[in-house]
N, C-alpha and C positions, 0 to 999 in steps of 0.2 A: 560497536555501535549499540546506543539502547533502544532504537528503533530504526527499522530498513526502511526508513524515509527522512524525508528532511521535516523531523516533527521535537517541536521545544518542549520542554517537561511543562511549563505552562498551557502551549496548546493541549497537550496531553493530556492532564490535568481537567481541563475544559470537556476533552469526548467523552473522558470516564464520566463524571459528574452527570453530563448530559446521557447518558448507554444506560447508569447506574439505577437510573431517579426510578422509584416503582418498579425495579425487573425483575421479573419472576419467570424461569424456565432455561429456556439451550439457547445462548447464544453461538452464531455462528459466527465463524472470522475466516474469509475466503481469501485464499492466495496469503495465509498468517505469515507466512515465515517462522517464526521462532514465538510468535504470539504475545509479543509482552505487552499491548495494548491489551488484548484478551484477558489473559493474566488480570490487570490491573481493573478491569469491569467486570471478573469474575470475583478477586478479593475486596472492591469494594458493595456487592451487591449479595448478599448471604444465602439466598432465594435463590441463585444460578448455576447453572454449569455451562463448561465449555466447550466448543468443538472447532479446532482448528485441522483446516485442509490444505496441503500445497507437497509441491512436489519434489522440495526439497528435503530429503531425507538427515541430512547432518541437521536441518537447521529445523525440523522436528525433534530428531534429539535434543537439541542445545533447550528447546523449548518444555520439553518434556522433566530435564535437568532443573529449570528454571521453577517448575510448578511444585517438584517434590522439596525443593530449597524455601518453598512458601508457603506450605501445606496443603495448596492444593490438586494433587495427586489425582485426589479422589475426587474431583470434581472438575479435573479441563485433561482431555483428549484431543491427542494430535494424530493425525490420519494421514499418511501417504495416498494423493492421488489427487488426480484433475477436478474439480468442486464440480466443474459440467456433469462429470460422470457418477460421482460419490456424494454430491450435496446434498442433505436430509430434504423430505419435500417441506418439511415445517421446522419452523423455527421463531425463536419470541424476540428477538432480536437480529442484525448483521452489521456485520465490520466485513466493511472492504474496499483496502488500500492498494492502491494503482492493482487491482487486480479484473479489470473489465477486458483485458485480454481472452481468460478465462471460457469467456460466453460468445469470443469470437465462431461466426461461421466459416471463414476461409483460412486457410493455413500462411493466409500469406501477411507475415508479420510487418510489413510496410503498409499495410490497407489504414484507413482511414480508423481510428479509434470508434470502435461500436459500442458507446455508453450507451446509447436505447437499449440495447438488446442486454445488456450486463444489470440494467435497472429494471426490466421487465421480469428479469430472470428473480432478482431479487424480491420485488413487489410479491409474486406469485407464492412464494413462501414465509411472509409473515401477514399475523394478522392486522385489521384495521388496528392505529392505534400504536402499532410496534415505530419503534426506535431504530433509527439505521447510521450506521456513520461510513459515509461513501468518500472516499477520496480518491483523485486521477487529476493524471496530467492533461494540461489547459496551456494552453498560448494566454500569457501574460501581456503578452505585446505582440504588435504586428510579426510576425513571423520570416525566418529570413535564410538564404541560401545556407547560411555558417551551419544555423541553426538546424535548420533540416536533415546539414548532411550527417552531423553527428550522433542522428538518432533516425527515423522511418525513409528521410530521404525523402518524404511527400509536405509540404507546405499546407497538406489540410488533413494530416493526420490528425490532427488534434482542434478544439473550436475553446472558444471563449468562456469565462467562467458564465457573463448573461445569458448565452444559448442554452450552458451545461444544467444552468436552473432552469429554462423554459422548461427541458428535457423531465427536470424532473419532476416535473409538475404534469406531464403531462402524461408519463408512466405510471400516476397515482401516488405521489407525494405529495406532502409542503415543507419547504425548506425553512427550517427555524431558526436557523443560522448558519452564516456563509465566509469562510474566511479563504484566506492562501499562503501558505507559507512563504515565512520573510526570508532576502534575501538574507540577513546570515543565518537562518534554518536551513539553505540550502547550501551556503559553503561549509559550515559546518557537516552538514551531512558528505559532500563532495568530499572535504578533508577525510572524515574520519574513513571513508570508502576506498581513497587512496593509499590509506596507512599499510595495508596489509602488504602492498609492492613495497613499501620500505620496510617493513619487518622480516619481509622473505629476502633482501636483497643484504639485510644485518646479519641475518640468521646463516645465510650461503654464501654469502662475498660476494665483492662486485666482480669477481671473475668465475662464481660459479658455472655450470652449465646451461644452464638459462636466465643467463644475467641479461642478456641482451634481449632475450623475449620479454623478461618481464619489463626493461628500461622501455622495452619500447611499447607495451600495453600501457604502463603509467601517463607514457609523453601522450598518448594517443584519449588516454581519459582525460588528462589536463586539458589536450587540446581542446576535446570536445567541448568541456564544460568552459573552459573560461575564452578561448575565442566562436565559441558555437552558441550554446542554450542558455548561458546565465544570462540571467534577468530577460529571455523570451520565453523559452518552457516553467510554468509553473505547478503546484498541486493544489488545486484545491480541496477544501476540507467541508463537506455537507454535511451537518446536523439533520436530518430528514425525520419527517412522521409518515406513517402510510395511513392515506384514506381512502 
């Protein structure tokens, strides 16, 4: 995948442009993964550097891999470690995709998605003025048992793109533009996410030793996304300003 989201090189395209426009200093990217959004607002903004957090350590490498492939080495840093605990207090910019987890207070990963507190957190470290590109999972549509069960298992984990804007408005934004990824941005993402159980199932045989686990994580992702969350869970994508 070129990005750990269901995001189209056009959307894409779109956040750099918008992150890019006048930036000058340390952009953050909270929960990066592999950072190639980061990447791509650090090499088109020449005035920048980067700083990617999460705690994924392979996919800090792979991202690390990706910066020296582009020359920017010397100018984007990826960090092992939870953004709650490691996040700069300042920053002139932030990218952060479904990572409102992050700024959760309770450990318990079924609770209700706490974007106030993941936008508050964010607000508090850029100035007036700054660029943000926030994106999280939103109910696209009424919301439904299937859906539920294959991801928090709560019917209000998650609220509406119009609330997700009140929210940010009321954290100290204004949203300058508001979009969500299309469905085929999301099967394409679902596809390309599934691929890895067929390439380990090519690579070991269907009667390797964990052929059966892994048929059955794949059956179990299929299930979720195409009789569960397609076309009820969505992401949206916030353009934001801080005032």
């Amino acid at each position: 995948m070129t990005f750990n989201s269901p995001l189209s090189e056009e959307r894409a395209t779109r956040l750099v442009d918008f992150m890019a426009e006048d930036l000058r200093g340390r952009v953050l990217d909270i929960g990066c993964g592999w950072g190639e959004l980061l990447l791509r607002v650090v090499a088109a903004a020449p005035g920048t550097a980067g700083l990617g957090l999460d705690l994924d350590e392979a996919a800090l490498e792979h991202g690390q891999t990706l910066a020296a492939q582009r020359g920017l080495a010397d100018r984007v840093t990826f960090v092992p470690g939870d953004a709650k605990e490691t996040a700069p207090e300042e920053a002139a910019a932030v990218i952060s995709l479904g990572a409102s987890h992050v700024w959760a207070t309770s450990v318990d990963l079924s609770s209700p998605m706490d974007y106030a507190g993941a936008l508050r957190a964010i607000r508090a470290r850029v100035p007036r003025g700054a660029q943000v590109v926030y994106g999280e999972a939103v109910w696209s549509s009424k919301p439904t048992a299937e859906a539920a069960a294959a991801l928090g298992g709560r019917l209000d984990e998650l609220i509406g793109v119009a609330d997700l804007v009140d929210l940010t408005v009321a954290t100290g934004f204004v949203p300058v533009a508001v979009h969500e990824a299309s469905l085929d941005e999301w099967d394409d993402f679902e596809s390309k996410f599934s691929a890895a159980y067929t390439a380990w199932l090519v690579e070991h045989g269907p009667d390797g030793a964990d052929a059966d686990e892994v048929r059955a994580r794949a059956q179990r992702q299929r299930d979720g996304y195409f009789r569960g969350y397609r076309g009820v869970m969505g992401l949206a994508y916030l353009q934001l300003i801080a005032v």
